[in-house]
C-alpha positions in Angstrom: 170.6 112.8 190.0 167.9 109.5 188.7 168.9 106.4 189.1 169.6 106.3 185.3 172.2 109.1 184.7 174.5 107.6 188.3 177.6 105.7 187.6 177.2 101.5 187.4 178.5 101.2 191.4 175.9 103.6 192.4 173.0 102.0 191.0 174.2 98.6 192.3 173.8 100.1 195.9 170.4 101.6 195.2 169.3 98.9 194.0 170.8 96.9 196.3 169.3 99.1 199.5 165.6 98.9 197.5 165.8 95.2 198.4 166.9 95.5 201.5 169.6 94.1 201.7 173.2 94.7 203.6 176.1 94.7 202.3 177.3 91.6 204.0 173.8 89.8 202.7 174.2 90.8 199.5 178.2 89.9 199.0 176.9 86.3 200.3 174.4 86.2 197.9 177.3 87.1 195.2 179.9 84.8 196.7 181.8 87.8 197.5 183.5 89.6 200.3 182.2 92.7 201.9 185.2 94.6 201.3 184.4 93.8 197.5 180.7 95.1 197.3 182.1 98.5 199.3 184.4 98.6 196.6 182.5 98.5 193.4 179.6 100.8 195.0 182.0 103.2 195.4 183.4 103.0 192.3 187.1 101.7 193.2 186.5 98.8 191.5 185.1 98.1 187.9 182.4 95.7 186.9 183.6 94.6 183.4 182.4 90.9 183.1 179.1 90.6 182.2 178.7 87.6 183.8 179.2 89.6 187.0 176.7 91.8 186.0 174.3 88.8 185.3 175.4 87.7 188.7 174.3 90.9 190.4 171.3 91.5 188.4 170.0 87.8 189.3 170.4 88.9 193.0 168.9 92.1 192.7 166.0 90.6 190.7 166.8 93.6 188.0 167.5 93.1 184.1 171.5 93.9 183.7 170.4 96.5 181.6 168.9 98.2 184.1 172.8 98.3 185.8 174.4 99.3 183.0 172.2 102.4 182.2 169.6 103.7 179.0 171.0 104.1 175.8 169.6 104.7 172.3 166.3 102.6 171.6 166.8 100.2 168.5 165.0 99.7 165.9 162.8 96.8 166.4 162.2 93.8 164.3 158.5 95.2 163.7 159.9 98.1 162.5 162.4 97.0 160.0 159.8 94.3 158.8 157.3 97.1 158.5 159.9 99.5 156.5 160.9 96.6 154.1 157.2 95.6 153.6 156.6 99.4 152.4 159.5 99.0 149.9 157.8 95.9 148.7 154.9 98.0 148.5 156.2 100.3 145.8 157.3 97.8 144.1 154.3 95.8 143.5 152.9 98.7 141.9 152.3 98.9 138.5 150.8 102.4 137.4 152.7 102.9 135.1 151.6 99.9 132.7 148.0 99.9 133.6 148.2 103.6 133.1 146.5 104.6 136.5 147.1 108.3 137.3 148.2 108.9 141.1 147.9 112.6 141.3 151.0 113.1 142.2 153.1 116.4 140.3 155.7 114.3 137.8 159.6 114.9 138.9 161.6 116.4 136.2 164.5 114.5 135.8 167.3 116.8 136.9 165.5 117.0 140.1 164.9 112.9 140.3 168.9 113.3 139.7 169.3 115.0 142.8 166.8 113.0 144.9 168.8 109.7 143.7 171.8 111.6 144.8 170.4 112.6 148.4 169.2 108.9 148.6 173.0 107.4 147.6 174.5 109.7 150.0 172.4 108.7 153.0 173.0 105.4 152.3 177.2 105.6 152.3 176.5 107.6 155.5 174.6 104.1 157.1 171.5 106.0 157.6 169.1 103.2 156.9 166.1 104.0 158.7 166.1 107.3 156.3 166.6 105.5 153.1 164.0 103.0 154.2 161.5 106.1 154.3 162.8 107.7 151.0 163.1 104.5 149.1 159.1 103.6 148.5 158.3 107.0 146.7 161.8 107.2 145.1 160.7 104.6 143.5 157.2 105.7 142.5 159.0 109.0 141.3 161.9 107.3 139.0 159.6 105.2 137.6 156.9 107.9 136.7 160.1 109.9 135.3 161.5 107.5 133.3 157.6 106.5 131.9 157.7 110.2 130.8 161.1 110.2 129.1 162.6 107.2 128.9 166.0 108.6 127.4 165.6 111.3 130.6 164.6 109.0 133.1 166.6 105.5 132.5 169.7 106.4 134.6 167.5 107.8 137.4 165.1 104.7 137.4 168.6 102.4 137.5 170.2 103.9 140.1 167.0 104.2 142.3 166.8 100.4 141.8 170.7 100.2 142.9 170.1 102.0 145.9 167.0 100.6 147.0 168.6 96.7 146.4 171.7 97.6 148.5 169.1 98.6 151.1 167.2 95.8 151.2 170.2 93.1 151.1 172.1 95.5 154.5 168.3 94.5 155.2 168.3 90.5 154.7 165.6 91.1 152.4 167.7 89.3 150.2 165.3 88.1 147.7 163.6 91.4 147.9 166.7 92.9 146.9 167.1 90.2 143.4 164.2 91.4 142.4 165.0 95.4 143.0 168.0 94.6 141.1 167.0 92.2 138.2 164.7 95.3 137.7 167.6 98.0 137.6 169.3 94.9 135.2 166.2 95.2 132.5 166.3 98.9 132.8 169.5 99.0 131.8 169.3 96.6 128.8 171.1 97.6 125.6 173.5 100.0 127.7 176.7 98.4 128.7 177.3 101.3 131.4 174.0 101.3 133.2 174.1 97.3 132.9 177.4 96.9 134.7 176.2 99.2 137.4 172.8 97.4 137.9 175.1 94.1 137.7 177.3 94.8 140.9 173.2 94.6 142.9 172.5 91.8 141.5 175.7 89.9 142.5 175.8 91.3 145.8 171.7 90.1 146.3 172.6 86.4 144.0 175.4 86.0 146.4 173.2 86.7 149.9 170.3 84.3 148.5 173.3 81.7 148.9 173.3 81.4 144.5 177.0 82.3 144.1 177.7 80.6 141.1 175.6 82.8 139.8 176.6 85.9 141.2 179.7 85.1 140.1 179.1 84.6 136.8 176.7 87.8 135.9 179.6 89.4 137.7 182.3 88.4 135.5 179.9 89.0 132.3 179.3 92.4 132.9 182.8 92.8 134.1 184.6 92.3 130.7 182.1 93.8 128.5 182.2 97.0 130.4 186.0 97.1 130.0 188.3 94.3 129.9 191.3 94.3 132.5 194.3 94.8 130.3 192.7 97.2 128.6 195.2 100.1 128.7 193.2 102.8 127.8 189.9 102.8 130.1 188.3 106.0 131.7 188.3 105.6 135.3 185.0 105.3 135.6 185.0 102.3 133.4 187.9 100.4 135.1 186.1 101.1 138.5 183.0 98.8 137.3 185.1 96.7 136.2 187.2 96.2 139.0 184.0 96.4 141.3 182.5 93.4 139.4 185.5 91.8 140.0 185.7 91.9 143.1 181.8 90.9 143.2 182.6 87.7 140.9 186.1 86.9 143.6 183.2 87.4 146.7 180.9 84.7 145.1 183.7 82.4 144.2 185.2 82.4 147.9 181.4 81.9 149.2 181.4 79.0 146.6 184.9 77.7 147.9 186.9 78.6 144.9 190.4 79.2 146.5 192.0 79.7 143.2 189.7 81.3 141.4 188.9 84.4 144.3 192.4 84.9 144.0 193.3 85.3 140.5 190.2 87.8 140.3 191.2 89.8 143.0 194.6 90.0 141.4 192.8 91.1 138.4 191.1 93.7 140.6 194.1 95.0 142.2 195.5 95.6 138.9 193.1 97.6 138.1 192.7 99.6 141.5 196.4 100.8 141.4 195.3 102.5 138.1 192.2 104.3 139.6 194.0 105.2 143.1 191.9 105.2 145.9 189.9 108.4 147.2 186.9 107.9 144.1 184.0 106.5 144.4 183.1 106.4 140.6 179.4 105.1 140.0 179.0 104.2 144.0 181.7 101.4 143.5 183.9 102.9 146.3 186.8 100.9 143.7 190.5 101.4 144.8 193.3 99.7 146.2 191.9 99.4 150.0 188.7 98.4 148.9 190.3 95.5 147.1 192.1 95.0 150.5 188.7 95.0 152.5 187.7 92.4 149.5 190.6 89.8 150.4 189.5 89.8 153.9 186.3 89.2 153.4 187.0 86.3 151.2 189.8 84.7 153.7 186.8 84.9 156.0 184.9 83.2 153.7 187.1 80.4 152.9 188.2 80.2 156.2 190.9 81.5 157.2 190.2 84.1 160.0 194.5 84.9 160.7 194.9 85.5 157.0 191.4 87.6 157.4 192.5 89.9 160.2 196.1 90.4 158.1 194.4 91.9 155.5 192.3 94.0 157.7 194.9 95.6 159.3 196.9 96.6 156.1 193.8 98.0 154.7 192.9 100.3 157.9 196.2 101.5 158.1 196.0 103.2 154.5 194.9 106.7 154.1 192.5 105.2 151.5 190.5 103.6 154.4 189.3 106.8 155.9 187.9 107.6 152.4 185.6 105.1 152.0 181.9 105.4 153.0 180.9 105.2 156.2 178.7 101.8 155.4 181.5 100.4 153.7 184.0 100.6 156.3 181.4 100.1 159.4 180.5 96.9 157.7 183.9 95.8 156.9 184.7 96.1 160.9 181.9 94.2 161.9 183.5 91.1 159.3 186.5 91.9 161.4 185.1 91.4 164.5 184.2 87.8 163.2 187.6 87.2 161.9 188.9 88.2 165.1 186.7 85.9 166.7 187.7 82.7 164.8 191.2 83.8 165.3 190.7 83.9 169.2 191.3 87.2 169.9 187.6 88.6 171.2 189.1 91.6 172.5 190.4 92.8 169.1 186.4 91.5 167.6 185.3 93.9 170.4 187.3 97.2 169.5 186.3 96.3 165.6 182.3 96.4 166.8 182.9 99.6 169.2 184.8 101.3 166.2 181.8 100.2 163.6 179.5 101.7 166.0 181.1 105.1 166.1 181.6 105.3 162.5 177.9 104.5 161.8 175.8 103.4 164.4 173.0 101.8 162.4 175.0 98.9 160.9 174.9 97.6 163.9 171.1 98.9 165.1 169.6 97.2 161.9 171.8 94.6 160.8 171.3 91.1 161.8 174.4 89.8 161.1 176.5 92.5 163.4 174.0 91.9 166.1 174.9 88.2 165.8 178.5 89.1 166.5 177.9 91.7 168.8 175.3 89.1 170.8 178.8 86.8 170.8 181.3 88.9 171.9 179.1 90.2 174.9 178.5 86.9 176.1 182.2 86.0 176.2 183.6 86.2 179.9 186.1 88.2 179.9 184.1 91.1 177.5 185.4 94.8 178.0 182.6 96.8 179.7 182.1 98.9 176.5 180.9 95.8 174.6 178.9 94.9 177.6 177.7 98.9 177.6 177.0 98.5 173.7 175.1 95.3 173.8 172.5 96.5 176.5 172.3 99.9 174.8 171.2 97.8 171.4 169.4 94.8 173.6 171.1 92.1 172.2 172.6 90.5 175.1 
């Protein structure tokens, strides 16, 4: 068996016998007792601090990585930077108004329907590395489609826009991501449907630039003239924009400290939820009655107030509706959890919300800044489970 694939205690030992060192030396070294090294070596005792693994790795003159064994190699900043940077790429392309011709065959536009589609799904399932490769000549495609036939193509070009700006802002491309969506926002002029959904990207990317007045705002615009709350007699489809933009505008307003006002729009917003159920995911909103939960949290954490946070987390996860959200949706909701948790005091809880977001879709927490923040926090904390130590030196944050 290597090194790598032996359990913690039995790479202590070799490690520990590589530089020379007895037991007895080496439990000095520590502050320990003999009995105690023996112990953990053998694997009758865990190491779950990692400050006890920092301990032993300092004595060893080994990273604590190298204790706690291999694990999947993360995408590094290069990377990422180098993905966004071909998304910016595409963008600052402008064949079609200069009418340069690329060689490349033109997409039909029940085909560019489908590639959309393929490119949406990917990203629900948290697969951003793959949606960072597809996004640059989705948008070459769309655009070339809808330049063909712009009746055809307008949808197609809208929601590659949509897609591509959630990317970028799970990204921190942020203002990369206003532009993508201001884009899908002109596209869609003159169509109340299409502008609603381009609307909800350029909320979420006002809000991450840190302008949440004016997220809020285009928000609430689009909100009522796609369908107006008490309207009795929406489709679905149209209360689910609505509802979504809601709960967009009530995001912005918490960021902007508006006790008051996140909270008579997520009323407005649950309102509407109860009438579309939960289970749909009209338009990519993911709009329902957990969602709206998932909303509340995020906007006590936002304003504050990490116990009312964590209440509202776990009413929504205990809802049938929460396992029928994407997998990006919920993954990044637990990792919001995690920092409620935190400000709440209870780092254990944080750590089971990070470990859950991992299995449910690893790359929220591979390529997200913000998750590695908390994950880099919860690690550190003394008393850290030895899964959160495992998880932060299989992602190299801590």
């Amino acid at each position: 068996m290597t090194t790598e694939m032996q359990p913690i205690g039995r790479r202590v030992a070799h490690w520990r016998s590589r530089r020379k060192m007895s037991q007895q030396v080496f439990a000095d070294r520590l502050g320990k007792s003999k009995s105690w090294v023996d112990k953990v070596e053998r694997g009758v005792r865990s190491l779950d601090r990692m400050s006890t693994l920092r301990d032993i790795a300092t004595v060893l003159r080994i990273d604590a990585a190298v204790l706690i064994g291999p694990g999947a190699t993360p995408v590094g900043r290069t990377e990422r930077a180098e993905g966004v940077n071909r998304v910016a790429a595409a963008l600052s392309t402008y064949d079609i108004a200069v009418r340069r011709t690329t060689g490349r065959p033109l997409v039909p536009a029940d085909r560019m329907t489908r590639t959309v589609e393929h490119a949406w799904t990917t990203f629900q399932h948290a697969r951003y590395s793959q949606v960072t490769a597809l996004a640059p000549q989705l948008l070459v495609d769309a655009q070339r489609t809808y330049a063909d036939d712009p009746d055809a193509g307008r949808s197609q070009l809208v929601e590659a826009y949509r897609v591509t700006a959630s990317l970028l802002t799970k990204l921190d491309a942020s203002e990369l991501a206003w532009l993508t969506a201001d884009r899908a926002m002109h596209c869609a002029t003159d169509e109340p449907r299409l502008t609603a959904m381009a609307a909800i990207q350029v909320s979420q990317a006002l809000r991450a630039c840190g302008r949440s007045r004016a997220a809020m705002s285009t928000a609430l615009h689009a909100a009522y003239r796609i369908a107006a709350p008490d309207n009795d007699d929406g489709a679905a489809e149209e209360l689910s924009l609505c509802g979504a933009l809601l709960m967009q505008s009530a995001l912005a307003a918490a960021r902007h400290g508006d006790h008051r006002g996140a909270a008579r729009l997520l009323d407005d917003a649950e309102a509407l939820a109860a009438r579309v159920g939960d289970g749909h995911d009209h338009h990519r909103t993911d709009f329902g009655p957990t969602a709206v939960m998932l909303a509340r949290a995020r906007a006590a954490l936002d304003l504050g107030d990490g116990r009312d946070a964590v209440g509202w987390h776990e009413k929504a996860v205990r809802r049938d509706g929460w396992r029928w959200l994407a997998a990006e949706h919920r993954a990044g909701h637990l990792v919001r959890a995690a920092r409620a948790n935190l400000r709440f005091d209870r780092p254990a809880h944080a750590a089971r919300a990070l470990i859950d977001a991992f299995h449910i879709a690893p790359e929220e927490l591979r390529h997200r800044a913000a998750a590695r923040a908390v994950l880099t926090q919860v690690a550190r904390d003394p008393y850290a489970p030895a899964t959160i130590i495992q998880l932060a030196a299989t992602l190299s944050v801590a």
